[in-house]
VMD Tcl script that draws the C-alpha trace (Angstrom):
set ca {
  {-3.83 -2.06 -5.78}
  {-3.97 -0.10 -8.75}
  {-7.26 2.06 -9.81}
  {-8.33 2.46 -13.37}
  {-4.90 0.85 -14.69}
  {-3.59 -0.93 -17.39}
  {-3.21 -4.68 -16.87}
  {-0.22 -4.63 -19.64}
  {1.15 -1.18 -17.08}
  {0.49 -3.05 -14.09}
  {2.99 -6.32 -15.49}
  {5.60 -3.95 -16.53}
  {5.57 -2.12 -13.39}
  {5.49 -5.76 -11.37}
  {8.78 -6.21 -13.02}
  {10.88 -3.37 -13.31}
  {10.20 -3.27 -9.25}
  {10.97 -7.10 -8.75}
  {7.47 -7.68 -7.05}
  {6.15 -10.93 -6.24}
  {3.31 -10.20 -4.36}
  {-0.07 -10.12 -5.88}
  {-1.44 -6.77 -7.62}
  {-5.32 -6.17 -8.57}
  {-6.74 -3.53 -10.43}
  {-9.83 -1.62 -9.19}
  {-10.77 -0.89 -12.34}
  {-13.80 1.14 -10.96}
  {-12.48 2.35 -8.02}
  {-15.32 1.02 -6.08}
  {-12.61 -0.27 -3.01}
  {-10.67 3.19 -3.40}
  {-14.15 4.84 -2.52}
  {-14.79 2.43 0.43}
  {-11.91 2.91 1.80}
  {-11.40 6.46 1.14}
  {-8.22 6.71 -0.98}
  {-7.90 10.15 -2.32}
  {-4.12 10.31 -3.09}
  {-1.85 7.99 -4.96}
  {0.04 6.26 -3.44}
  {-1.77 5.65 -0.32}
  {-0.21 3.17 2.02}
  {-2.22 1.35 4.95}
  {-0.59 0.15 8.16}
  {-2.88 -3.51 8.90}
  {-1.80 -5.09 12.18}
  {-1.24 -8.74 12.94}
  {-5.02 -8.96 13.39}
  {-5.95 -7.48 10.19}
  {-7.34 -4.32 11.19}
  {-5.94 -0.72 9.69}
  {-3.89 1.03 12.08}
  {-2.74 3.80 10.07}
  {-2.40 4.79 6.54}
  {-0.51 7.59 4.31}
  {-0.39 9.34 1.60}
  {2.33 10.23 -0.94}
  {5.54 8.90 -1.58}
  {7.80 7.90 1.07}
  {11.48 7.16 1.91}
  {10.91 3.47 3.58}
  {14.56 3.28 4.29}
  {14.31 6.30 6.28}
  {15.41 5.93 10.04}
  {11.93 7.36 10.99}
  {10.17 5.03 8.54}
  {12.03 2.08 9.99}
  {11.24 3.05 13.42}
  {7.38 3.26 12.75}
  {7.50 -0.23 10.79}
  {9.74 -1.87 13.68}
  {6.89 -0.10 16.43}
  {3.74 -1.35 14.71}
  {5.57 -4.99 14.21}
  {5.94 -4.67 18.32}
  {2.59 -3.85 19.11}
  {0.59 -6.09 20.73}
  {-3.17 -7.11 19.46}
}
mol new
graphics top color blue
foreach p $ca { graphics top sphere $p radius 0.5 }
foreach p [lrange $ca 0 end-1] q [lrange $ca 1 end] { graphics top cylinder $p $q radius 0.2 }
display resetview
């Protein structure tokens, strides 16, 4: 989700980054308020039942071996 961007930004970003997932624009941050984003990026664990596990903030290395080992231990967990 991007806050108080560009639509034009947001296509350009969309593909220089190959995504094909769907991006919104909270154009008054009204859902970065709810759910209390503060820093950009923030990234939110959801489990297999939809509810936030975890969340961070900043930039990270996903390829990381520590990364990959918290992705592969929340897709384990049981809901």
């Amino acid at each position: 989700m991007a806050i108080k961007e560009r639509e034009k930004d947001l296509g350009k970003y969309k593909s220089k980054f190959n995504i094909s997932s769907p991006l919104v624009i909270d154009d008054r941050a009204q859902v970065a308020n709810a759910y209390g984003v503060w820093a950009h990026p923030t990234t939110f664990f959801i489990n297999r039942g939809g509810r936030i596990v975890g969340r961070t903030f900043g930039g990270k290395d996903w390829t990381s071996e520590s990364m990959r080992n918290l992705i592969q231990h929340l897709l384990q967990e049981k809901i």
